[in-house]
N, C-alpha and C positions, 0 to 999 in steps of 0.2 A: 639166588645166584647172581653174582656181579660179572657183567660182560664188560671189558674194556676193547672200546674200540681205538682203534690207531688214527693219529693228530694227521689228518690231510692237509697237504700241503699245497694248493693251488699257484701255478705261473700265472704269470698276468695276464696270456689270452686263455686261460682258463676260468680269470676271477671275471673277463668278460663275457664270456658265455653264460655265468651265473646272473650277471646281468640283465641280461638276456631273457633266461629260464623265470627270472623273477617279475619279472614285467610281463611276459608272457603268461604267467600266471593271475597278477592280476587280469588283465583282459580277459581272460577267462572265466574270473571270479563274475568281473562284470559283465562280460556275456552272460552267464549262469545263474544273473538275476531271474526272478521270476516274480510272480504276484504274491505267493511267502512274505516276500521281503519286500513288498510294493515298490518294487525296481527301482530300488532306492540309489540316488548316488548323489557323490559330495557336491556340493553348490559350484567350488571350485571346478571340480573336471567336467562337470554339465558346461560350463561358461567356455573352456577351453573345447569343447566336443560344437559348441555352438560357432566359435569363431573357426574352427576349422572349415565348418559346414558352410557356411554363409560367407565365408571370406570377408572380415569383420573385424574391427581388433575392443575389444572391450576393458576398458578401466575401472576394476572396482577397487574400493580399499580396502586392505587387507583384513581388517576386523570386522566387516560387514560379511564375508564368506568364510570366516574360520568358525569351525564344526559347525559349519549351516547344513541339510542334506536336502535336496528334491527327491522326493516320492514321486513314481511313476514316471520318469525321467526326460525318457526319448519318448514316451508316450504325448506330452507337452510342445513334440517339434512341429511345428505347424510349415507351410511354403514359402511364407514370407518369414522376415527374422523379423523384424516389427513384432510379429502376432505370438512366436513364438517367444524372445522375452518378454512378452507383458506374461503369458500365460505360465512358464518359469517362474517368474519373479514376483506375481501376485503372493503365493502364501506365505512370503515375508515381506511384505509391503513395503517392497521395494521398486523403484521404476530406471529405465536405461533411459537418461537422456542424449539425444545426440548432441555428436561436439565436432562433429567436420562429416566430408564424404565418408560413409563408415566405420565409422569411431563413437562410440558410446563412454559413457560414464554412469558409474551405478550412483542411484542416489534413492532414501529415502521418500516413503510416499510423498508429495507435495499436494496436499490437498485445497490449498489455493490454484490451483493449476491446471486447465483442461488443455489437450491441443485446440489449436484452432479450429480446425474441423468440427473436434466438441462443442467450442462454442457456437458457434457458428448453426451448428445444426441446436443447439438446448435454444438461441433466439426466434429460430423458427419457430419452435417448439413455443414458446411464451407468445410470440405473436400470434399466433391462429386462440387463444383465448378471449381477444378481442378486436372489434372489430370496428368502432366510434368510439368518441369523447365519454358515452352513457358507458359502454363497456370496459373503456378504461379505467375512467372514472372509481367504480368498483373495484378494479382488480388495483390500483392504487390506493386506497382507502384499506384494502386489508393489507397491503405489505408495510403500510405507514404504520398501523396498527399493533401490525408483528414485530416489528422493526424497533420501537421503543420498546419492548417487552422484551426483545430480544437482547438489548444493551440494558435491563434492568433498568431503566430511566422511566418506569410508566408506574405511577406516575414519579413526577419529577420528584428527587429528594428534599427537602427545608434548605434555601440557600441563606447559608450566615450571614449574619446581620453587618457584618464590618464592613468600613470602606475601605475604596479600591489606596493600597500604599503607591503615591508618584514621589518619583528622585528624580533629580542631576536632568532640571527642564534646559536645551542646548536649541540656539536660534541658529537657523544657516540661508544659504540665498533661497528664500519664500517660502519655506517652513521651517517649523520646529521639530524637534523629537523629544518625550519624555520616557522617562521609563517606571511601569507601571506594573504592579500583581495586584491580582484579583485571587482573594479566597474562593474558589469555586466548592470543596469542602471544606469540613472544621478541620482546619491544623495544615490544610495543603492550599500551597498558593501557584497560583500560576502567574508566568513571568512573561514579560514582554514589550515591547516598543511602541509608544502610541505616535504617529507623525498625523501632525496637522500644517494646514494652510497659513501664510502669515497675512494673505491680501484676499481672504474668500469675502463674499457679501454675502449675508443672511444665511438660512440654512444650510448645511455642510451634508453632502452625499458620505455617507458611512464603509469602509470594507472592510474586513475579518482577513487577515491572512494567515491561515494554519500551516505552520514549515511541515515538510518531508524530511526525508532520509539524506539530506544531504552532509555534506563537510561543514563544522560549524557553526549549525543550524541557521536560526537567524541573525546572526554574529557578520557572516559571510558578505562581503560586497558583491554579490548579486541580489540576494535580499535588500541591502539596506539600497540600491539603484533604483530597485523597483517600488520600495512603498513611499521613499524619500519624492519620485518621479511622482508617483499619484497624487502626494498630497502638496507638489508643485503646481500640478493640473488641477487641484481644489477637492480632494476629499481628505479626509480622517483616515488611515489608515493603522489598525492595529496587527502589528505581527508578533504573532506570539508562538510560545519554543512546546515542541511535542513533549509528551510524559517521559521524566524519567533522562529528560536531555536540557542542555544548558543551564538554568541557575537551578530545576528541581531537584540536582546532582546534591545538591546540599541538604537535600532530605528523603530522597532514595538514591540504590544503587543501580549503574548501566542494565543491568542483565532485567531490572524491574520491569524498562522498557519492553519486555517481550512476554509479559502476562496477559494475560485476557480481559483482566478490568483496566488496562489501558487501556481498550477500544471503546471502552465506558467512559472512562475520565476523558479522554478525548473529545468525545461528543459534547460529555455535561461541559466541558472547557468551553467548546464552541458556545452553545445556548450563555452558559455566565456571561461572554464575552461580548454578546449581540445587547442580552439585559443591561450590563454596565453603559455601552458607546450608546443606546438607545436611549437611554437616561439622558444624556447630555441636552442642553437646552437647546446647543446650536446644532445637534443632528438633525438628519432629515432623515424621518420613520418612511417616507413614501421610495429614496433611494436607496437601499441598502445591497449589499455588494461582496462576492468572496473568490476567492482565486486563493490556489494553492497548488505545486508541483510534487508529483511520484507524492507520496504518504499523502501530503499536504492535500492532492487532487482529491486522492480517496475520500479523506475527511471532508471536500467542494464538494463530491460530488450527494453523503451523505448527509451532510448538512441541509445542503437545499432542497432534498426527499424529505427530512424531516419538517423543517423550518419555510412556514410562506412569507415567512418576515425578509427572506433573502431575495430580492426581486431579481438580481442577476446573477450569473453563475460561467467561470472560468476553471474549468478544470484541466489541467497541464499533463502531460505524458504517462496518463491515467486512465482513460477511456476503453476498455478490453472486453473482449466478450467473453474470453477465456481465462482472464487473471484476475484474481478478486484483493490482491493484495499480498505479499509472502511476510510480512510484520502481523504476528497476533493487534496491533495496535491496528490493524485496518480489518484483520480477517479471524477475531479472537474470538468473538460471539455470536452467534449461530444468524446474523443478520442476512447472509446469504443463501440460507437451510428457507430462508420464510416464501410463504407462497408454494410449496412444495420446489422451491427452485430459482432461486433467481441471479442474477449478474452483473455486473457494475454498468451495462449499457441497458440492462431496463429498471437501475436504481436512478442515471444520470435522466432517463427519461421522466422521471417523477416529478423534474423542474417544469415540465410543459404546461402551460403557452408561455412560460417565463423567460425573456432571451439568454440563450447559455450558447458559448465558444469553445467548443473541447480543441486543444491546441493537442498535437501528437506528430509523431516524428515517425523515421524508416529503420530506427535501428535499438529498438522495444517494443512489448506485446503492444503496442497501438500502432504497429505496420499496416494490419488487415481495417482498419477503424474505416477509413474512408469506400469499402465494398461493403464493410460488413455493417456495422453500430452505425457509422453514420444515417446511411439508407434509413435504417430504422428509427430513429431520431427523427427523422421528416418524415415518416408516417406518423407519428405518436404525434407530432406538432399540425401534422396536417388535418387532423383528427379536429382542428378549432380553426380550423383556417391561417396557420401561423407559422408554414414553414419557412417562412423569412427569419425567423427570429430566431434559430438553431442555425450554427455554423461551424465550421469544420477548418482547420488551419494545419496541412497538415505537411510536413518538410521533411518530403522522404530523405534527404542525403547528412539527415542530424539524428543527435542520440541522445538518450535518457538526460535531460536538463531543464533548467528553465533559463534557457539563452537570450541573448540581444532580438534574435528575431524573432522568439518566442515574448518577450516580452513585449515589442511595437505592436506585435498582433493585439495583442491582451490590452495594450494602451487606445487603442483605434476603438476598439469593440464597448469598452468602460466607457470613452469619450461620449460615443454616441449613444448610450442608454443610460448615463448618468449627468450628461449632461457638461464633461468637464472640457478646459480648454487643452485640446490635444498639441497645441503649439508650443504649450509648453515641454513637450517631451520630444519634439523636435526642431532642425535645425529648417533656416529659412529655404532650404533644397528639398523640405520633408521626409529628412533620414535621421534616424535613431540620434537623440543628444542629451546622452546623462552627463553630460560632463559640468554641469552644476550643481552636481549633488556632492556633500561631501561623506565620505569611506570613513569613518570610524571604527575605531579598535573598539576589541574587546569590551574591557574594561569601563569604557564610557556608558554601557548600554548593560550594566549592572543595575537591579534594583538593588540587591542587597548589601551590596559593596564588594572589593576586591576578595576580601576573606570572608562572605555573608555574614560580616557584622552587624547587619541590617534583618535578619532574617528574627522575624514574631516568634516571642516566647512560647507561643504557645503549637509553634511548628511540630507536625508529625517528624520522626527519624527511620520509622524502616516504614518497608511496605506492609507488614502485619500489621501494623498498627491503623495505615490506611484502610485496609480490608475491615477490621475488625470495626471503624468506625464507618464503613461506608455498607456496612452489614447492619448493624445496629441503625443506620437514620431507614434504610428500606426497611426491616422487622418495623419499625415505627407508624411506616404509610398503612 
């Protein structure tokens, strides 16, 4: 039998009463959760139920909560809202960063990233395993250990037989700059700036300077004030460009930069780089030297954990107890997993009794540095009777850089453990004077020329290709 019912026709405060009825309905639906249905509800109205509760406003993006659902729901509300989005937002490994007075932002897990407090308590946590030089000793010896294993470098791969290619050598007021690649593997070159002395006497104090994440990379007039200034004051200074940035662009692509055998290639870059400047007749093997800012630091500070050939150590807006680096290029391979646990202020402490300057500022994870890392730094140092030689520079009212007064710091500290003349980095008043160094463009500070028409036949083109040969020389060892 066919029933026909008659078309209702609802007035407009009728269609809002249906409104109404239908909302009311849901609420109902979702009161009338039960364990059935593991008090299931959408990601979405949990977040809205939470910013009600807590008076809160929270931003996520819309495709990280579209058909996501919380199981057990309001069971997850804890007293604090803190406690209760991590506990929320754990089974999609997601975390609320705050972004003002109550205001969050949803963001995927950061597993580079503890709060402070984390850190802060995980150092505690490291330092009560030892307690002298004998116990450190040890507990440094295995993360050295782990640590090359952990970037696949242990051992070291066959370094190619070719020499280092130098172009377009440029004299200026009392040094030079040439520009130079080193084969660190077969078919991959790495690029970079050699500056030297024009008026040094006898051996030459050596530094390494690995760029960061900045604008430019080493292209940038900050860079070239700072290595151009050192090798005024009388060292060698080599700056050279991260994986996958500046002239390596001609044989990978931007995005290559965020694999995890860049934290690999990075290292092996550093080590090539120490082997090549170390060769030179007029280095001096007993001064050797590195500084680097944000990325560049990471790489200072992992370098000189690995390497005793670095006698001195400048690491710049980098020193965290809490942050291990947000670039797979610093944080790619498990070098942070070693020791059941460890973190960039008891990596940086690996330099000890070596003098090292960690430079840090008040407006980046190196805020807490001077209560927290520093302190610890002068135990690990005191450990040899050497807490003079660890120092801390640290400018709460600056921000993530390697600025003017981040750098005089960096020149004062070189000066005195390298032995260079610091007058030449400043003026007869003793304040900051780059103003004899000359700012080149681009282009000047090409090895391979403007189009890499200079770039070896025998150049790698993708990162597969990389891989595949950087697979093949370890299968080898």
């Amino acid at each position: 039998m066919t029933v026909f019912l008659p078309k209702l026709i609802f007035p407009p405060m009728s269609r809002f009463f249906c409104l109404l009825l239908g909302l009311l309905f849901l609420t109902t639906a979702a009161q009338a959760q039960n364990s059935d249905d593991q008090y299931r509800e959408p990601l979405q109205q949990v977040l809205e139920e939470i910013q009600q509760r807590y008076g809160v406003k929270i931003r996520p993006d819309a495709t990280m909560v579209k058909d996501k659902y919380v199981t057990y729901a309001e069971w997850r509300f804890r007293p604090d809202v803190d406690e209760t989005l991590r506990s929320v937002l754990a089974p999609f490994d997601y975390q609320a960063a705050k972004t003002g007075d109550k205001t969050y932002k949803l963001k995927t897990f950061q597993y580079h990233l503890k709060t402070p407090d984390e850190g802060a308590a995980q150092l505690a946590q490291l330092a009560s395993q030892y307690h002298d030089a004998a116990t450190w000793e040890k507990r440094k010896a295995e993360l050295r250990s782990c640590m090359w294993s952990a970037l696949r470098l242990s051992p070291m791969p066959a370094k190619p037989t070719s020499k280092p290619i130098i172009t377009n050598k440029r004299q200026f007021d009392g040094y030079t700059v040439e520009n130079v690649a080193i084969e660190t593997l077969p078919g991959y070159y790495m690029t970079g700036s050699l500056y030297k002395p024009t008026k040094a006497k006898g051996k030459i104090p050596v530094i390494i300077s690995p760029d960061g994440h900045f604008g430019d990379g080493r292209y940038r007039a900050d860079a070239q004030l700072r290595c151009a200034t050192l090798a005024r004051m009388g060292a060698m200074v080599y700056s050279y460009d991260l994986f996958a940035w500046g002239e390596s662009l001609l044989q990978f692509k931007g995005e290559d930069h965020r694999r995890s055998l860049a934290m690999t290639v990075q290292a092996l870059n550093g080590e090539r780089t120490l082997d090549y400047l170390l060769s030179l007749k007029d280095a001096d093997k007993t001064r050797v030297a590195i500084t680097g800012g944000s990325g560049g630091g990471s790489q200072t500070m992992l370098l000189t954990a690995l390497d005793d050939r670095i006698k001195v150590s400048v690491p710049v807006v980098m020193l965290s107890t809490y942050h291990s680096g947000g670039c797979p290029c610093e944080s790619g391979q498990p070098v942070h997993l070693c020791g059941n646990g460890t973190n960039n202020a008891e990596i940086a402490a690996m330099a000890a009794p070596r003098p090292q300057l960690a430079i840090t500022d008040g407006g980046d994870w190196t805020a807490q540095t001077p209560e927290v890392a520093y302190p610890y730094l002068q135990k690990i140092y005191g450990y040899y009777g050497k807490t003079d030689l660890v120092q801390n520079v640290h400018l709460p009212k600056e921000v993530h850089d390697y600025g003017p007064s981040k750098r005089q710091a960096m020149y004062e500290f070189m000066a005195k453990y390298l032995g260079l003349n610091l007058a030449a980095a400043e003026d007869k008043a003793g304040k900051l004077d780059e103003s004899h160094v000359t700012v080149e463009k681009q282009e000047a500070q090409l090895v391979f020329g403007p189009k890499g028409e200079g770039l070896p036949a025998n150049a790698l083109h993708s990162f597969e290709d990389l891989q595949a040969e950087f697979n093949k020389l370890t299968a080898a060892r």
